[in-house]
N, C-alpha and C positions, 0 to 999 in steps of 0.2 A: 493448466487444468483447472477446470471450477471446483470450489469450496464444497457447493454440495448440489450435486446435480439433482434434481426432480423430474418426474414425468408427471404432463398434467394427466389427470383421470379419466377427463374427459374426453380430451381430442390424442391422449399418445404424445404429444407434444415433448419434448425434451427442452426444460429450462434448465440454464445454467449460471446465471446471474453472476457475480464477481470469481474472477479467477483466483487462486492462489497467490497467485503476482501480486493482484491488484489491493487484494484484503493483507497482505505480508506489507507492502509498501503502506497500506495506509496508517496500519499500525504504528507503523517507524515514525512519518509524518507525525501522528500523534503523540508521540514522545518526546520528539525532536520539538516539539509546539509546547509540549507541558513544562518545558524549562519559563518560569515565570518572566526573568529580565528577558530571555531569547525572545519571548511572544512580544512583550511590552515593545520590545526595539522594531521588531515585524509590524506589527502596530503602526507606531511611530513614524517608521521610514518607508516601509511598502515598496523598497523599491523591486524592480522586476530581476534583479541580479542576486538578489538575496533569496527570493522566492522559488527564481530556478533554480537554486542550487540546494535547497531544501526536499524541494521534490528531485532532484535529480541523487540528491545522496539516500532519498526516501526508498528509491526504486534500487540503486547500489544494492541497498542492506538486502534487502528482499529477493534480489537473485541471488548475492551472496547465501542466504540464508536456504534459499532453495537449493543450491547446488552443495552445500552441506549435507541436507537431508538426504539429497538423489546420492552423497557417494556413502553414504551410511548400511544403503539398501546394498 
């Protein structure tokens, strides 16, 4: 579902720009990133196994985190 859906004025159009998913996971990334030595090492090494698995536990939390809310309702 998106964050915050809009309709343009003009043409009716229905925007909806980032999903829930995608603004829940980037958050996570963002946290996961703000550990000081965590980044410096990201930095550092760059490698591609480390990165996927950053975004991959980025997007974890974030369904996690959604399917909390959905059993809440």
């Amino acid at each position: 579902q998106p964050i915050s859906p809009l309709e343009n004025e003009h043409t009716g159009e229905m925007l909806f720009g980032l999903t829930k998913r995608e603004y829940f996971a980037g958050l996570a990334m963002q946290g996961i990133l703000a550990h000081e030595a965590f980044y410096e090492r990201m930095v550092n090494e760059a490698n591609d196994v480390m990165i996927k698995a950053v975004a991959k536990a980025s997007v974890k939390m974030a369904d996690v985190l959604l399917k909390e809310l959905e059993d809440e309702q």
